[in-house]
Structure formats: structure tokens, C-alpha cells
C-alpha positions in Angstrom: 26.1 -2.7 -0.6 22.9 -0.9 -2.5 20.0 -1.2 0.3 16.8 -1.9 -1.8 14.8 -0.6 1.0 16.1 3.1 1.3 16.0 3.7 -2.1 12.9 2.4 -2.3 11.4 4.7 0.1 13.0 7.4 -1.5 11.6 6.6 -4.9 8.3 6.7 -3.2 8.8 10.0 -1.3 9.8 11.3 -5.2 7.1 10.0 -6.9 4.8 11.5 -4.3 6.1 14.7 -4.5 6.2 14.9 -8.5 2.5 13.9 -8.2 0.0 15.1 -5.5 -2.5 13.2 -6.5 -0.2 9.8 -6.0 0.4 10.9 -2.7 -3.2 11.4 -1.4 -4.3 8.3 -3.2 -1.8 6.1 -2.5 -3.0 7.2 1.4 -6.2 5.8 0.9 -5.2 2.6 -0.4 -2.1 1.3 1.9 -1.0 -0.9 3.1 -1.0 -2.6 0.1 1.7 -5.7 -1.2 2.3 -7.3 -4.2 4.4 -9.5 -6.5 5.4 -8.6 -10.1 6.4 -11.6 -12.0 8.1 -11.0 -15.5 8.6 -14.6 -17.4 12.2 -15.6 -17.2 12.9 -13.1 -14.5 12.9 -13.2 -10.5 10.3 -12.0 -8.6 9.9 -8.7 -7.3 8.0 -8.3 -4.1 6.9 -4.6 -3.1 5.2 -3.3 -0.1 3.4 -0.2 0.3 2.9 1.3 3.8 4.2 5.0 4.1 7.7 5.0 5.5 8.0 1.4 5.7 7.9 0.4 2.4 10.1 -2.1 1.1 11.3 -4.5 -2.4 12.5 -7.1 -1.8 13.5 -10.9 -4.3 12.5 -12.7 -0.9 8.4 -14.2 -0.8 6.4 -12.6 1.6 2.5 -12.1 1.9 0.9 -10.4 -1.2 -2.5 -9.1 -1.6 -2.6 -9.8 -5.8 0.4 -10.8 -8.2 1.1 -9.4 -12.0 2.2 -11.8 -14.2 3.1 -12.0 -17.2 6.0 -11.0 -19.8 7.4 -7.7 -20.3 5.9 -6.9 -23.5 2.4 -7.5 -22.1 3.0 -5.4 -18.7 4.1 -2.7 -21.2 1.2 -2.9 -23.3 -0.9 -2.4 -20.1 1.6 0.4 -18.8 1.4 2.6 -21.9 -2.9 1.9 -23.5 -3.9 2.2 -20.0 -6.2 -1.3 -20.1 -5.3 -3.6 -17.5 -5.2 -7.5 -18.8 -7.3 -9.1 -16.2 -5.8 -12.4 -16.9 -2.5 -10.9 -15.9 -3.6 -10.5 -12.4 -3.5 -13.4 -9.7 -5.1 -12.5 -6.2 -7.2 -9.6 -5.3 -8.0 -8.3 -8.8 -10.5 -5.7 -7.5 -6.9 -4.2 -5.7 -4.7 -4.8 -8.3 -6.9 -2.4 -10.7 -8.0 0.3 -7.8 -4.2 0.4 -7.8 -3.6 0.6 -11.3 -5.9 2.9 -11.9 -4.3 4.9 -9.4 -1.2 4.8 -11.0 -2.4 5.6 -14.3 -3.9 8.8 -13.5 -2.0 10.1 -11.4 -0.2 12.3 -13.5 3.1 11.5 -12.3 5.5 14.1 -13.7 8.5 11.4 -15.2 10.4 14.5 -16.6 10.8 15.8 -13.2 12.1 12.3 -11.9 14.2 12.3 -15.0 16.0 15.6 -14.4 16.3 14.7 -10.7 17.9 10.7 -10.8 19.5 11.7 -14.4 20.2 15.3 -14.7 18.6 18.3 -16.9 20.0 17.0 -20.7 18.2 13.4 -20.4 15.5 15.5 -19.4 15.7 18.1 -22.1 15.7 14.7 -24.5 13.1 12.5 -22.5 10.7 16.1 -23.3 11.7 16.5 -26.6 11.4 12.7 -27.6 8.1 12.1 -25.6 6.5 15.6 -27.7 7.8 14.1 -31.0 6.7 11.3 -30.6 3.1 11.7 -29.2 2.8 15.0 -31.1 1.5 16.3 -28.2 2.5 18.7 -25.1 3.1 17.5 -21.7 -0.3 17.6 -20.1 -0.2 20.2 -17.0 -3.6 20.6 -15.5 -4.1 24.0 -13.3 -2.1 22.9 -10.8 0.3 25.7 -9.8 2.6 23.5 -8.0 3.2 22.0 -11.8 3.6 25.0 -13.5 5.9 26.1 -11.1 8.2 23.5 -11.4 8.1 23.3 -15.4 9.0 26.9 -15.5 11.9 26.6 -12.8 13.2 23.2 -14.8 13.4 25.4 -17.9 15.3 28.2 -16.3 17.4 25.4 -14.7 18.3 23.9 -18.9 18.9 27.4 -19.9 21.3 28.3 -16.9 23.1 25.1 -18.1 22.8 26.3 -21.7 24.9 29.8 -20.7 27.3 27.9 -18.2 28.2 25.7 -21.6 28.4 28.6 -23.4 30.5 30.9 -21.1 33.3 28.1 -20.1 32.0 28.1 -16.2 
């Protein structure tokens, strides 16, 4: 049986250590709990509070609730304009923590190559510059740099074990 809460926390510790700036936020804003509510689905309930963080389909005490379909929650996601009307609760919270979210530079190719492995990685990069026309957007954070340049020694390792049979 899949234990929603382990994996959960280990999402989180991922997340926080693709993004420093998650981490250190997210700090300053836990314990925090909420309810996302997608029309025709079940809800999801999440709690935030460092190690003990949990998900769960079981109602327990939320600060705010999202609601709405999954077209609109993905129109927030990707303009970065949080619906108001989509919120239920503590709506000051909800956006601190959206906000958050947003700009924290969480590095999804990293997370990609980790869950999924370097060639849906080498695609998720190659679709996401296509299609935005644009570079992935590393500030001058060494920790970043450091990591792009050790996943790209990682493809082309994979590249020459392809090539040489091994």
C-alpha cells in the first residue's frame, strides 16, 4: 500500500532542495493547511509543517480552500494571477502562499530528471524552450548552475553509454 504521507514529505524535502528560496519561505509561513477542490473530483487536503506534513482525501481543519475546475487552477498556475473568487477562507494566506510558490523558482527539470529520469528531462527542457522561446531562467545562484551543468554531463554520459553498448 502507497503511503500518501511519506511520499509527501519527500516531495516536500525535493522541492525544497530544487529551490532555496521554497525552503526558507515556506519556513516562514508554516504551519499552514488547506483543501484543493477540483469540480467533479475529491478533495485533497494538504498540511504543511516541516516533517510532519501530510495529504490526505479525509476533512480536517483548513486555513483557506481553492476551488474551482482544473482549467481555472491552471490558468492561475501558469499567468501567475491568482482568481480571488477561487479562494474560500483566509484569502490573505492563500495568496502569501501562492505568491510563494510562484516565485520561487522551483527548478521542475531537476524534479523531472530525478522522479522520471534524464530523457523526460532532456524533452521537458527542450519542449519548455520551444515553446516559451526562451532559456530556463538561472539567477546567480551557484547552487543552480552547478546542478544544470552536472545534469548535462549526466544526458551526455547517457548519450556515450547508448552509443558504446554499456
Amino acid at each position: 500500500m502507497i503511503n500518501l504521507k511519506e511520499g509527501f514529505n519527500k516531495l516536500l524535502k525535493d522541492i525544497q532542495e530544487s529551490s532555496p528560496n521554497f525552503k526558507k519561505t515556506l519556513k516562514e509561513i508554516s504551519p499552514i493547511s488547506f483543501c484543493i477542490s477540483l469540480k467533479g473530483h475529491k478533495k485533497i487536503f494538504i498540511s504543511i509543517n516541516d516533517n510532519n506534513s501530510d495529504i490526505s482525501f479525509e476533512a480536517n481543519n483548513t486555513q483557506f480552500e481553492i476551488n474551482g475546475s482544473l482549467l481555472e487552477i491552471l490558468y492561475t498556475i501558469i499567468s501567475g494571477k491568482i482568481n480571488t473568487n477561487l479562494i474560500k477562507g483566509d484569502a490573505e494566506l492563500a495568496i502569501v502562499f501562492f505568491n510563494m510558490l510562484y516565485k520561487s523558482n522551483i527548478d521542475f527539470i531537476y524534479l523531472i530528471d530525478k522522479y522520471f529520469g534524464n530523457l523526460p528531462a532532456v524533452f521537458t527542457y527542450a519542449i519548455v524552450n520551444k515553446v516559451f522561446n526562451t532559456a530556463e531562467i538561472y539567477k546567480d545562484d551557484e547552487e543552480r548552475n552547478l546542478r544544470k551543468r552536472l545534469r548535462d554531463i549526466s544526458i551526455r554520459l547517457d548519450r556515450l553509454e547508448a552509443i558504446n553498448g554499456t
